[in-house]
C-alpha positions in Angstrom: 15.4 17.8 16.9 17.1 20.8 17.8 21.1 20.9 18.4 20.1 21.7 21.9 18.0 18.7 22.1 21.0 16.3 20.1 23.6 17.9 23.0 21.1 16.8 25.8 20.9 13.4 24.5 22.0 10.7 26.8 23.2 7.0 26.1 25.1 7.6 23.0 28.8 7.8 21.4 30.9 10.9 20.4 30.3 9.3 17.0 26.6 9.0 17.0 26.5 13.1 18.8 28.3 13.5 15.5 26.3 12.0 13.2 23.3 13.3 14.3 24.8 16.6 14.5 25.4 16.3 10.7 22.3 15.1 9.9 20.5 17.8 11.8 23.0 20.4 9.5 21.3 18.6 6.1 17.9 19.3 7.3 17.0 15.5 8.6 15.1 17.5 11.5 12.8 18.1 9.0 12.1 15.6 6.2 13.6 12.2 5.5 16.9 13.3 3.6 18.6 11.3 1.0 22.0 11.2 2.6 24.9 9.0 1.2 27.5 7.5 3.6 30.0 8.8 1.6 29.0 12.5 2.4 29.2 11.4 6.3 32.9 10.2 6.0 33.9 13.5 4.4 31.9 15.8 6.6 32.8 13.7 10.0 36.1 12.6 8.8 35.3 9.2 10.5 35.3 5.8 9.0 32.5 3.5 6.9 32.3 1.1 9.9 31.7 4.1 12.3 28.9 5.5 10.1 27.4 2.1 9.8 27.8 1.7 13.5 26.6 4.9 14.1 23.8 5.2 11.9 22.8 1.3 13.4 22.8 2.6 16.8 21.1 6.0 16.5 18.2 3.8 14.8 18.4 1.2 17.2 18.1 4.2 20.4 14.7 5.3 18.4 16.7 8.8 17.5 16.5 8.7 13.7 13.9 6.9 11.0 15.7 5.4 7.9 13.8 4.5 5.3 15.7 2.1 2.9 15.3 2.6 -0.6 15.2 -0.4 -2.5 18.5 -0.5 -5.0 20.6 2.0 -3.0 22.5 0.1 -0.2 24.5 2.9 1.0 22.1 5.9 0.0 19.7 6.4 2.9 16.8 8.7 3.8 17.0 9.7 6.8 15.1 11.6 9.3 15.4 12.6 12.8 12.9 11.8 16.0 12.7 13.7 18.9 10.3 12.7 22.0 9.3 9.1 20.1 7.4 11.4 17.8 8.7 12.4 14.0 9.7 15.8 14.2 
Protein backbone atom coordinates (compact mmCIF):
# COMPACT_ATOMS: atom_id res chain seq x y z
CA UNK A 1 0.00 0.00 0.00
CA UNK A 2 1.24 3.14 -1.22
CA UNK A 3 0.84 6.56 0.79
CA UNK A 4 -1.37 7.52 -2.00
CA UNK A 5 -3.42 4.55 -1.62
CA UNK A 6 -3.37 5.01 2.79
CA UNK A 7 -4.57 8.91 1.97
CA UNK A 8 -7.47 7.54 -0.36
CA UNK A 9 -8.59 5.22 2.28
CA UNK A 10 -12.06 5.79 3.47
CA UNK A 11 -13.95 4.72 6.78
CA UNK A 12 -11.07 5.23 9.12
CA UNK A 13 -9.74 7.67 12.05
CA UNK A 14 -6.97 10.30 11.98
CA UNK A 15 -5.41 7.80 14.24
CA UNK A 16 -5.56 4.71 12.20
CA UNK A 17 -4.32 7.28 8.70
CA UNK A 18 -1.55 7.64 11.24
CA UNK A 19 -0.71 4.41 12.10
CA UNK A 20 -0.81 3.16 8.88
CA UNK A 21 1.16 5.91 7.71
CA UNK A 22 3.90 4.77 10.18
CA UNK A 23 3.72 1.42 9.39
CA UNK A 24 4.02 2.06 5.69
CA UNK A 25 7.40 4.30 6.73
CA UNK A 26 8.88 0.83 8.49
CA UNK A 27 8.42 -1.10 5.41
CA UNK A 28 4.96 -3.02 6.50
CA UNK A 29 4.03 -2.48 2.67
CA UNK A 30 6.34 -5.01 2.11
CA UNK A 31 6.87 -7.86 4.59
CA UNK A 32 5.24 -8.55 7.96
CA UNK A 33 7.40 -6.17 10.25
CA UNK A 34 8.15 -6.75 13.87
CA UNK A 35 6.92 -3.51 15.25
CA UNK A 36 6.57 -2.89 19.04
CA UNK A 37 3.81 -0.53 20.39
CA UNK A 38 6.23 1.21 22.07
CA UNK A 39 7.87 2.47 18.81
CA UNK A 40 4.22 3.67 17.65
CA UNK A 41 3.69 5.91 20.82
CA UNK A 42 6.99 7.59 20.24
CA UNK A 43 6.73 7.99 16.48
CA UNK A 44 2.87 9.10 16.67
CA UNK A 45 3.02 10.70 19.92
CA UNK A 46 -0.40 9.10 20.65
CA UNK A 47 -1.41 6.92 23.53
CA UNK A 48 -1.25 2.78 24.17
CA UNK A 49 -5.12 2.71 24.00
CA UNK A 50 -5.09 4.59 20.68
CA UNK A 51 -2.47 2.16 19.18
CA UNK A 52 -4.44 -0.70 20.48
CA UNK A 53 -7.53 0.86 19.16
CA UNK A 54 -6.00 1.65 16.13
CA UNK A 55 -4.06 -1.28 15.29
CA UNK A 56 -7.77 -3.38 16.34
CA UNK A 57 -9.54 -1.29 13.83
CA UNK A 58 -7.08 -1.21 10.88
CA UNK A 59 -7.26 -5.22 11.27
CA UNK A 60 -10.76 -5.35 11.80
CA UNK A 61 -11.28 -2.89 8.17
CA UNK A 62 -9.14 -5.81 6.45
CA UNK A 63 -6.16 -2.95 6.01
CA UNK A 64 -3.26 -4.70 7.81
CA UNK A 65 -2.41 -8.65 8.65
CA UNK A 66 -0.90 -9.12 12.17
CA UNK A 67 0.51 -12.13 12.89
CA UNK A 68 0.82 -12.70 16.73
CA UNK A 69 3.89 -14.15 17.96
CA UNK A 70 3.43 -16.40 20.58
CA UNK A 71 5.29 -14.76 23.94
CA UNK A 72 5.30 -11.20 22.76
CA UNK A 73 2.02 -9.48 23.74
CA UNK A 74 2.88 -6.13 22.62
CA UNK A 75 5.53 -6.95 19.75
CA UNK A 76 3.58 -7.48 16.58
CA UNK A 77 4.40 -8.29 12.94
CA UNK A 78 2.69 -6.55 10.90
CA UNK A 79 1.90 -6.14 7.39
CA UNK A 80 -0.10 -4.05 5.21
CA UNK A 81 -3.07 -5.12 2.55
CA UNK A 82 -4.11 -3.30 -0.17
CA UNK A 83 -7.16 -4.40 -2.56
CA UNK A 84 -7.97 -7.62 -0.09
CA UNK A 85 -4.74 -8.91 -1.48
CA UNK A 86 -1.18 -9.01 0.63
CA UNK A 87 0.84 -6.46 -0.93
Amino acid sequence: MTVKEIFKVEHTTSTEKLVLLYLQHRGCGKRHTEIKHEEIIKSCNISQSSVNRALKGLESKGLIDVFYQRGHSLAKHIKLISNDKEV
